[in-house]
Backbone as a chain_set.jsonl record, in Angstrom:
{"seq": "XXXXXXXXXXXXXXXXXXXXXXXXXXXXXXXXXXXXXXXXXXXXXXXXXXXXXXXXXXXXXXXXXXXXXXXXXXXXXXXXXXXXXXXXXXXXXXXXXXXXXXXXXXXXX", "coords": {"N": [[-11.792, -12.983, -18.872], [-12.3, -10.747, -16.052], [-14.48, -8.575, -15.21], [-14.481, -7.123, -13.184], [-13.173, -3.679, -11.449], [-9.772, -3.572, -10.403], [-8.128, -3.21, -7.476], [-4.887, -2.225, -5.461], [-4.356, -2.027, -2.242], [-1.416, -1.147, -0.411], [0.183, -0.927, 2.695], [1.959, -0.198, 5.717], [3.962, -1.43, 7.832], [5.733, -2.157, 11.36], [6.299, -4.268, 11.754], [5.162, -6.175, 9.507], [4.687, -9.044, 7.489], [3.973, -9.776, 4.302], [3.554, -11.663, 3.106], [2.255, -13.377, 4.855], [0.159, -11.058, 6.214], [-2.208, -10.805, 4.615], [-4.97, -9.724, 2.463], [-8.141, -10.242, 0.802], [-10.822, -8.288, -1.239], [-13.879, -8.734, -2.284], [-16.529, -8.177, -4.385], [-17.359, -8.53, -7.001], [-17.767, -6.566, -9.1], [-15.505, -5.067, -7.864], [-12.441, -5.66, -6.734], [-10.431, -5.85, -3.824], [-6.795, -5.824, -3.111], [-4.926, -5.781, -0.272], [-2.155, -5.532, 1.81], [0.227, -5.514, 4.078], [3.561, -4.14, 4.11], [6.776, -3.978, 5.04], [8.924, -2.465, 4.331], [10.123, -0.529, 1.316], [11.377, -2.457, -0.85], [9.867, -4.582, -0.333], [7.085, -3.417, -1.017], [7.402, -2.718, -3.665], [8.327, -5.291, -4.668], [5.487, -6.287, -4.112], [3.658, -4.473, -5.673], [5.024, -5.458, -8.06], [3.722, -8.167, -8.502], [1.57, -8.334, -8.415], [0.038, -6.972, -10.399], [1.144, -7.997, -12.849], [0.382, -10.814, -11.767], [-2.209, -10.275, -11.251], [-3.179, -8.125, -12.5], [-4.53, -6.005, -11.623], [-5.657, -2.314, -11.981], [-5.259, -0.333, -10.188], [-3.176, 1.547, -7.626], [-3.262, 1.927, -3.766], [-1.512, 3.823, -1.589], [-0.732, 4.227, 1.745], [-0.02, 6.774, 3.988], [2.488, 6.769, 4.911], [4.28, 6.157, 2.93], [7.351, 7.846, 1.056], [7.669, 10.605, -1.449], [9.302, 10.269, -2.776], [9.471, 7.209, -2.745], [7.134, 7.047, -3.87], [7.451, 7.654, -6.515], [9.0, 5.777, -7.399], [7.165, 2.893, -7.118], [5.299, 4.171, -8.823], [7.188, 3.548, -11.317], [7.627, 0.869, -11.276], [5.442, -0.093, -11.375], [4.098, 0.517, -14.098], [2.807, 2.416, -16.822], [0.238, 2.363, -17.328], [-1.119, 1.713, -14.95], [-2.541, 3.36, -12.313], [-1.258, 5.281, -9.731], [-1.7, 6.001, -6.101], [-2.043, 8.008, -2.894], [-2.807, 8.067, 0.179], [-3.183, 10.837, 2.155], [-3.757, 12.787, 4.937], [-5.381, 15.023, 7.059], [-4.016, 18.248, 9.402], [-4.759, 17.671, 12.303], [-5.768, 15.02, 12.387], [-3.526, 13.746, 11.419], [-1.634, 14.281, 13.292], [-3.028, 12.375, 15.224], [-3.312, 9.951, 14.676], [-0.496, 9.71, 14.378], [0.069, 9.743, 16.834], [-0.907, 7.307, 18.436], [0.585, 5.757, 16.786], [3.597, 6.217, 17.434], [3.128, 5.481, 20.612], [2.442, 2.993, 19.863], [4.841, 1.912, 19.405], [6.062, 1.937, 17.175], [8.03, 3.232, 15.833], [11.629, 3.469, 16.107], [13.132, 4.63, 18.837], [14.921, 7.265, 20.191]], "CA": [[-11.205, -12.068, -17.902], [-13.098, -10.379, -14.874], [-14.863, -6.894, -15.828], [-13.844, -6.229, -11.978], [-12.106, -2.833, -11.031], [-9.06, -4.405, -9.329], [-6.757, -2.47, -6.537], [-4.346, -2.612, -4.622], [-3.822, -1.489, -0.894], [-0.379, -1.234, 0.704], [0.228, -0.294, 4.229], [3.161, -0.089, 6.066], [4.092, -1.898, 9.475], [7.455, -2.283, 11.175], [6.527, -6.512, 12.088], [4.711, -6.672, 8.427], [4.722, -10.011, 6.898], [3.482, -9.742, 3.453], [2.851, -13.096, 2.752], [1.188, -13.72, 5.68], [-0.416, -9.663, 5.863], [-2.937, -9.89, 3.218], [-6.309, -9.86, 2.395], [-8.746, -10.057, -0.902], [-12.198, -7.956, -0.556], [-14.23, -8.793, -3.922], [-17.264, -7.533, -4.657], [-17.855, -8.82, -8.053], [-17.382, -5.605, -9.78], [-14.351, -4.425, -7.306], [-11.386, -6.192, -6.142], [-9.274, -4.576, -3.339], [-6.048, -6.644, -2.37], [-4.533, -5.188, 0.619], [-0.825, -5.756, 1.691], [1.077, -5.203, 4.732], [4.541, -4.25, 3.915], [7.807, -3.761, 6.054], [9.857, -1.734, 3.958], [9.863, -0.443, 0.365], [11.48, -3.555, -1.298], [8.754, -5.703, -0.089], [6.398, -3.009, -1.491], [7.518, -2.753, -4.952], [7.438, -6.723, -5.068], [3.652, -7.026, -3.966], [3.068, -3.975, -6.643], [4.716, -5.67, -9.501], [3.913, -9.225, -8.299], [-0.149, -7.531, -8.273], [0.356, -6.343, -12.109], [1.642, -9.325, -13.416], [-0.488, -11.877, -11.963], [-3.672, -9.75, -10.948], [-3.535, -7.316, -13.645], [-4.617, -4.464, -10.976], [-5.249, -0.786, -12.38], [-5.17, 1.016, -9.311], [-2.514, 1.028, -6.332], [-3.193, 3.027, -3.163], [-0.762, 3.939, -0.498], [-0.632, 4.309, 2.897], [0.678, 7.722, 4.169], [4.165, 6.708, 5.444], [5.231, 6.488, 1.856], [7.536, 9.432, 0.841], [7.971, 11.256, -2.82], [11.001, 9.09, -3.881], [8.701, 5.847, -2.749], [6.222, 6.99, -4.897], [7.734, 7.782, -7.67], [9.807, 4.281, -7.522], [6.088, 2.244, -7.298], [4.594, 4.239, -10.438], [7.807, 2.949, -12.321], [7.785, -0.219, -11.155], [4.041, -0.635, -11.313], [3.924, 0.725, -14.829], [2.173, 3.788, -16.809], [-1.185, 1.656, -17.122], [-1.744, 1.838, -13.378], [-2.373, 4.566, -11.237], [-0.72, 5.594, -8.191], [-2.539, 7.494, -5.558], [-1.923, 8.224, -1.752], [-3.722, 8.706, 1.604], [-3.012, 11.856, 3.285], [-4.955, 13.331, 6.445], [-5.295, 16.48, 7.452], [-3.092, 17.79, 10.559], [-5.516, 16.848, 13.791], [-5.503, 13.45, 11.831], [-1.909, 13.074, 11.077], [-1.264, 14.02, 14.807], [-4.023, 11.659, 15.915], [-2.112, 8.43, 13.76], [1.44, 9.664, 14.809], [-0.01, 10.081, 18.162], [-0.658, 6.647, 18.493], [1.64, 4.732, 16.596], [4.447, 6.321, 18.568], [2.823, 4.737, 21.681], [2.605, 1.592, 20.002], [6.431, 1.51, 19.077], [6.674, 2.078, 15.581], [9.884, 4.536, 15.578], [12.785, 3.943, 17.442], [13.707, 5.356, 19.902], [16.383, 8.087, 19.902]], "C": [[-12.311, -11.321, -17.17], [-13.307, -9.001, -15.39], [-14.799, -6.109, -14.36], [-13.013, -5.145, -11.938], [-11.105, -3.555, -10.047], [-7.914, -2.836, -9.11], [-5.734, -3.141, -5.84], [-3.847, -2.311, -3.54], [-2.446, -1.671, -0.557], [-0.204, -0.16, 2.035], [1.408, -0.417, 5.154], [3.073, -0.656, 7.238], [5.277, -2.557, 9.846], [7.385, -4.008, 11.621], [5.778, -7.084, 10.579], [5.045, -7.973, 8.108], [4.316, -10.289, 5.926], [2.951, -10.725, 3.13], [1.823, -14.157, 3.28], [0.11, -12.269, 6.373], [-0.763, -8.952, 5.124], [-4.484, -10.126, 3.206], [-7.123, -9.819, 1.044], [-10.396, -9.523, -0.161], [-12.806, -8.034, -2.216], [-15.839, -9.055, -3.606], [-18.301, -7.825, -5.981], [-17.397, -7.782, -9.087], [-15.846, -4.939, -9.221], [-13.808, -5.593, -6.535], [-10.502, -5.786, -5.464], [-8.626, -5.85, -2.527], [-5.476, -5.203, -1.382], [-3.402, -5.986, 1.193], [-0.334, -5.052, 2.754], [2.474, -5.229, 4.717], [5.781, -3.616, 5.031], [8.56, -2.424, 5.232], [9.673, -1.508, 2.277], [10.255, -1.666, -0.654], [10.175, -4.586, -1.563], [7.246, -4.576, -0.836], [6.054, -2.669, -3.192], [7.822, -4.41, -5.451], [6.442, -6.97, -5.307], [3.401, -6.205, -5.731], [3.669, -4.88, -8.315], [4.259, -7.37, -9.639], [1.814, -9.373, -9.111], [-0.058, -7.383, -9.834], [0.321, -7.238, -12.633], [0.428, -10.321, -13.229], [-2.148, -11.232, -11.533], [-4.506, -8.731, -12.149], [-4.958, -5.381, -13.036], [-4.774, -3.163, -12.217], [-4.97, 0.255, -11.479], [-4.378, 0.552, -7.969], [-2.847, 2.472, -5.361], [-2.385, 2.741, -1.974], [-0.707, 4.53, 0.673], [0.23, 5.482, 2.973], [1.53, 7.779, 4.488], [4.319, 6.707, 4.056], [5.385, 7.875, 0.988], [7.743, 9.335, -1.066], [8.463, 10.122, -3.775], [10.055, 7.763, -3.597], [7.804, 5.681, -3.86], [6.487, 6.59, -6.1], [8.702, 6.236, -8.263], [8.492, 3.418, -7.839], [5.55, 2.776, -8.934], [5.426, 3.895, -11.559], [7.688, 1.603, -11.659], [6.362, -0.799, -11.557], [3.592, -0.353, -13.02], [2.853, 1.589, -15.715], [1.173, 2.871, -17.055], [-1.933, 1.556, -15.777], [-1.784, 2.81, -12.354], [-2.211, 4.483, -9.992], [-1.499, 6.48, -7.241], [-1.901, 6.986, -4.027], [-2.686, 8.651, -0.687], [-2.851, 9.533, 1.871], [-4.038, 12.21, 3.827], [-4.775, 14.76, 6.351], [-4.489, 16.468, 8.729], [-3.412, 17.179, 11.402], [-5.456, 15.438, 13.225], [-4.341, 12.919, 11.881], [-1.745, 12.589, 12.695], [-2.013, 12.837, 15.4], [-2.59, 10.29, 15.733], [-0.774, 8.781, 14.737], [1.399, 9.427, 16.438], [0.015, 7.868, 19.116], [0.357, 5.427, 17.487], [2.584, 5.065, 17.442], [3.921, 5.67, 19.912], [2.863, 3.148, 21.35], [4.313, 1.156, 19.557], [6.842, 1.101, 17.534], [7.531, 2.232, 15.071], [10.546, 3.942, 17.061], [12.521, 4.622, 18.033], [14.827, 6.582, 20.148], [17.236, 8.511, 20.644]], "O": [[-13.372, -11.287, -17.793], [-12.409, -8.361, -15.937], [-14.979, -4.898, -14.232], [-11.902, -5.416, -12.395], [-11.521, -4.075, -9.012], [-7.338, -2.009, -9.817], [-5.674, -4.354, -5.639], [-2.621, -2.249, -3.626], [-2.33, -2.877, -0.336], [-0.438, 1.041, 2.167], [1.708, -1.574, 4.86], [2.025, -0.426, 7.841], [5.878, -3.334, 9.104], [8.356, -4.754, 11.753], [5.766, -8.303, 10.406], [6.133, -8.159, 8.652], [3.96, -11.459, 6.065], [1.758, -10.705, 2.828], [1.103, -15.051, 2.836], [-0.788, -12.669, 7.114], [-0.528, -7.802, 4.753], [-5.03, -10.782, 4.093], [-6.537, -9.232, 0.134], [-10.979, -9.963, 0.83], [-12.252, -7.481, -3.166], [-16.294, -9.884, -2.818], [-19.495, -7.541, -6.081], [-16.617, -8.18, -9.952], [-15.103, -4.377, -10.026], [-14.489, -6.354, -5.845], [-9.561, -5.274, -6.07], [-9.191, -6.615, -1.745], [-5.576, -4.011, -1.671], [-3.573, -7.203, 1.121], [-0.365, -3.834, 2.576], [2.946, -6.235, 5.247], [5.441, -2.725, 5.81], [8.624, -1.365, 5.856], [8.99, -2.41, 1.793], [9.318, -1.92, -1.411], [9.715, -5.125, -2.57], [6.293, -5.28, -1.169], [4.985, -2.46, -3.765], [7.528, -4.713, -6.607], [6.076, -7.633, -6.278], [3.1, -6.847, -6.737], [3.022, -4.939, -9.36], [4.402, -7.9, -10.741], [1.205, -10.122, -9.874], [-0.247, -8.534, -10.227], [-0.796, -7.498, -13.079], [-0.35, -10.639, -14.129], [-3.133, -11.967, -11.596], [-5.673, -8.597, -12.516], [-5.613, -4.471, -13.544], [-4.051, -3.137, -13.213], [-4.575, 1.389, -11.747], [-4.685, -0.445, -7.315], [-2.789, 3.634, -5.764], [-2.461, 1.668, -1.375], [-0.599, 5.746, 0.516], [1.205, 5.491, 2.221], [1.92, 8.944, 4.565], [4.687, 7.866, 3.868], [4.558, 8.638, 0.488], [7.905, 8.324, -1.749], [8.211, 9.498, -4.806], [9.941, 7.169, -4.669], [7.641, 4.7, -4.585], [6.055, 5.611, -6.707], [8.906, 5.893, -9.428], [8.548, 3.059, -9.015], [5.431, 2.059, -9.928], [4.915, 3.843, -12.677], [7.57, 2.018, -12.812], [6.256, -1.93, -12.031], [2.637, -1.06, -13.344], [1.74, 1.437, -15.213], [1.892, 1.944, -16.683], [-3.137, 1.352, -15.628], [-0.848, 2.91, -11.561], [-2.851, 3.775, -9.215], [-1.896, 7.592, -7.588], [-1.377, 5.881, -3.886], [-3.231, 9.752, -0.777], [-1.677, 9.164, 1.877], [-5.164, 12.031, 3.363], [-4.063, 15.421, 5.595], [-4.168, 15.416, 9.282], [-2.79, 16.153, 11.675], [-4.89, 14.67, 14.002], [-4.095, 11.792, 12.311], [-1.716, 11.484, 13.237], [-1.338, 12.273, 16.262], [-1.562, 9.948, 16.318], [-0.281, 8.094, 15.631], [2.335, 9.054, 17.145], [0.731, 7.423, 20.013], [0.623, 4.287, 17.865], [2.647, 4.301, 18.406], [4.934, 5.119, 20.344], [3.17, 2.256, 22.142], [4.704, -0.008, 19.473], [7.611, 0.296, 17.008], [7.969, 1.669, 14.067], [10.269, 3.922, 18.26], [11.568, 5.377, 17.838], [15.901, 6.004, 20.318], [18.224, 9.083, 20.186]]}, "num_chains": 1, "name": "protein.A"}
């Protein structure tokens, strides 16, 4: 077995394709899969799909996912793996929100 730290990125995007919106960055010592997901379903697949056959310890998430997302991934992902989250600061957030809304992320209302 690999004495690699292994992760796992997810990221959120409303045309995601998981299966075809992934990537492996390996390092030798570090392994970071990365995962474009549509919706939480498809995110608590990759994480327990990652567990199972990767044997991951660390998942990190993309700042669209809320509380209740979380807390759904660290059970699904299991207490051996830690959960963590990007957040920004505000001028940051705004920056991000600033453009995704231009690129058509969110409805419309």
């Amino acid at each position: 077995m690999s004495s690699a730290f292994k992760a796992l990125f997810l990221a959120h995007a409303p045309d995601a394709e998981p299966k075809k919106h992934r990537c492996v960055i390996e390092t030798g010592k570090y392994k970071l899969f990365a995962v474009a997901v549509r919706n939480q379903e498809q995110a608590i697949e990759e994480c327990k799909n990652h567990v199972k056959k990767e044997g991951i310890q660390s998942i990190l998430l993309c700042p669209g996912f809320t509380h209740k997302n979380i807390a759904e991934i660290q059970e699904a992902a299991g207490e051996k793996v830690g959960v963590f989250v990007a957040r920004g600061d505000s001028p940051g957030n705004r920056i991000a929100m600033e453009v995704m809304q231009k690129e058509g992320w969110f409805p419309v209302k």
